[in-house]
BAKOLNU-136995 format. One record per residue (C-alpha): y negated, z negated, x; residue in three letters. Coordinates in pm, whole numbers, padded with zeros to 5 digits, always signed. Example, Ala and Ser with C-alpha at 12.3 -4.5 7.8 and 13.67 -1.06 7.14 Angstrom:
<pts>
+00450-00780+01230ALA;+00106-00714+01367SER;
</pts>
This chain:
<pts>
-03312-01022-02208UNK;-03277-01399-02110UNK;-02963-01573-02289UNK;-03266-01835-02392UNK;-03508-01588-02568UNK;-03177-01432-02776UNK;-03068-01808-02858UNK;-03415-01885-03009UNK;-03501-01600-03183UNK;-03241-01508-03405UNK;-03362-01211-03571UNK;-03021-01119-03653UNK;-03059-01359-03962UNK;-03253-01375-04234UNK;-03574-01520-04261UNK;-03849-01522-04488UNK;-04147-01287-04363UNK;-04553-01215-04461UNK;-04670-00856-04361UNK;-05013-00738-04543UNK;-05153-00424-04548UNK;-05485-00275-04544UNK;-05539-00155-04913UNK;-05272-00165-05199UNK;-04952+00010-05255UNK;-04866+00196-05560UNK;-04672+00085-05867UNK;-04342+00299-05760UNK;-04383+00106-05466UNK;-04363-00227-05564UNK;-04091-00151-05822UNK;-03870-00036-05500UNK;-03996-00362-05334UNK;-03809-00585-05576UNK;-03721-00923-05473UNK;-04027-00962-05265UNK;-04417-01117-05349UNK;-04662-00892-05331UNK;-05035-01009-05412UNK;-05353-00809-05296UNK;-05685-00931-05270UNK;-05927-00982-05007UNK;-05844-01137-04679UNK;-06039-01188-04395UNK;-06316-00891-04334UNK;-06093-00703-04579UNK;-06167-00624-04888UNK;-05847-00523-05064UNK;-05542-00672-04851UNK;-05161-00632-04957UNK;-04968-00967-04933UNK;-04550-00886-04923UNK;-04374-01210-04904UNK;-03986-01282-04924UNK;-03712-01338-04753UNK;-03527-01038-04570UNK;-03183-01071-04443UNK;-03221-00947-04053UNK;-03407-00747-03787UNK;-03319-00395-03954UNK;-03469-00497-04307UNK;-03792-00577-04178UNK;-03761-00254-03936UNK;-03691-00038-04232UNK;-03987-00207-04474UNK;-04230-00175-04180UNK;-04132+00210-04166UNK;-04115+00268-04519UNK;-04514+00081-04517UNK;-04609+00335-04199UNK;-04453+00636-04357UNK;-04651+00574-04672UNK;-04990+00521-04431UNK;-05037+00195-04468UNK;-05250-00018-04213UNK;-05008-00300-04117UNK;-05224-00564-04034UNK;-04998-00840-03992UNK;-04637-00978-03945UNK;-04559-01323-03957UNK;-04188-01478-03932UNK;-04287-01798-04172UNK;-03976-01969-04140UNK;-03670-01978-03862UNK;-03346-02146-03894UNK;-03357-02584-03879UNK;-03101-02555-03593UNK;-03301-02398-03348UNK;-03479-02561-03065UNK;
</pts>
């Protein structure tokens, strides 16, 4: 990978992400999900749409949330990186 895509991406730190999900997760679910926003409502063509916001400290968090949402069944519909460091250009 270029030296200039690893420079201005630096998943490697934490950043604050929004993932939804097709349908809604249950209770247990969001009690293991502590620290983070979660909403549902409609969005879009959907119906009933899972929000998750927060902040997640690196690459690997939002790799293991993403496989803990797919393991459960969950339609990811989107992933968003909201915020990236102030020093990068």
């Amino acid at each position: 990978m270029p030296e200039h895509v690893i420079l201005q991406y630096p998943f490697d730190c934490p950043g604050q992400y929004q993932i939804r999900v097709q349908g809604t997760l249950k209770k247990c679910w969001i009690d293991h999900l502590e620290g983070l926003e979660i909403s549902t409502g409609p969005w879009g063509n959907y119906h009933l749409v899972t929000q998750i916001n927060g902040w997640l400290s690196d690459q690997t968090a939002l790799g293991g949330l993403l496989d803990l949402l797919n393991d459960l069944g969950m339609v990811i519909l989107t992933v968003e990186r909201l915020e990236l460091d102030e020093e990068i250009e």
